[in-house]
PLY file of the C-alpha trace (Angstrom):
ply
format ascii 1.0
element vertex 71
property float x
property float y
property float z
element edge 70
property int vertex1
property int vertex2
end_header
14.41 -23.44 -2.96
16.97 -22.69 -5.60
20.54 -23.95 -6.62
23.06 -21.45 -7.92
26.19 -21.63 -9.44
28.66 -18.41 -10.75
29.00 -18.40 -14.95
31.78 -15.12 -14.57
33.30 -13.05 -12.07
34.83 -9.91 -13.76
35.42 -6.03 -12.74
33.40 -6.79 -10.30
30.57 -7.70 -11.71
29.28 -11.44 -10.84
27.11 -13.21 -12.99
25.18 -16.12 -11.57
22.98 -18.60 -13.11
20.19 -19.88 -10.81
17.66 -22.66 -10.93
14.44 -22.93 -9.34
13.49 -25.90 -7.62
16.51 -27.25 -8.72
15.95 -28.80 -12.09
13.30 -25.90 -13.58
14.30 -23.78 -16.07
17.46 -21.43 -15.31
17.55 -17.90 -15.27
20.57 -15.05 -14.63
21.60 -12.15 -12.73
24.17 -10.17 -11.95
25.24 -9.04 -8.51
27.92 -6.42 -8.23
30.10 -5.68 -6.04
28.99 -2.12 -4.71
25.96 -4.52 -3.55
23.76 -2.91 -7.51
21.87 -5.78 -8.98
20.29 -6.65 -12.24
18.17 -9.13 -14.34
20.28 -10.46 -17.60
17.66 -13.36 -17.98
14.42 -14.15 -16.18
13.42 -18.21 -15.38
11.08 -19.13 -17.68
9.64 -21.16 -14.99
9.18 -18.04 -12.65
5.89 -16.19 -13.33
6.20 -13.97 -9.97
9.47 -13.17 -9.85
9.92 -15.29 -6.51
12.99 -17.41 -7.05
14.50 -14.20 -9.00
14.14 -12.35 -5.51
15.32 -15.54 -3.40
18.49 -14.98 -6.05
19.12 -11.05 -5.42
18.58 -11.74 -1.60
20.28 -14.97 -0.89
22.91 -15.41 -2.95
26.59 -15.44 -1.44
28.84 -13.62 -3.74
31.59 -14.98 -1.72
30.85 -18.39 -2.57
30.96 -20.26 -6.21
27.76 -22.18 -6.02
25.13 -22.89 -3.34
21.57 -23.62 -2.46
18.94 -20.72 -0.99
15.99 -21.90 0.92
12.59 -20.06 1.01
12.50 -17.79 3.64
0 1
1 2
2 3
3 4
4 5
5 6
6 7
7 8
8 9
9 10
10 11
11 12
12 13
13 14
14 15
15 16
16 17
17 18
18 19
19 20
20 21
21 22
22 23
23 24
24 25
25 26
26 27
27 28
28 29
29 30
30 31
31 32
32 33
33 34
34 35
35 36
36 37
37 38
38 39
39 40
40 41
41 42
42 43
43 44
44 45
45 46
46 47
47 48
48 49
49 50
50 51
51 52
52 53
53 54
54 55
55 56
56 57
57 58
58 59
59 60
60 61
61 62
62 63
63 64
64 65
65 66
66 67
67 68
68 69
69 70
């Protein structure tokens, strides 16, 4: 599981801060709006990349903040 909450939405570009397990360490990407995504800062806390892909996939751009569940 991971919380998420937006840090800037701006020519389309949204940036998104997102925390695994809730309360580890915080990392931040960027989803776009033609659907392109990229790192800006890994999770310390995320040695496979899992949460980071739980992030790309299940974050709503449509919505502010929000909670993705492993899938």
């Amino acid at each position: 599981m991971l919380t998420y909450r937006i840090i800037s939405r701006k020519n389309g570009r949204n940036v998104y801060e997102y925390i695994p397990e809730g309360d580890l360490r915080p990392g931040v990407i960027a989803i776009h709006d033609d659907g392109t995504r990229e790192i800006v800062r890994d999770s310390e806390d995320d040695f496979k990349g899992v949460y980071r892909g739980m992030a790309f996939c299940g974050i709503d751009i449509s919505k502010d903040t929000g909670t993705v569940a492993c899938w």
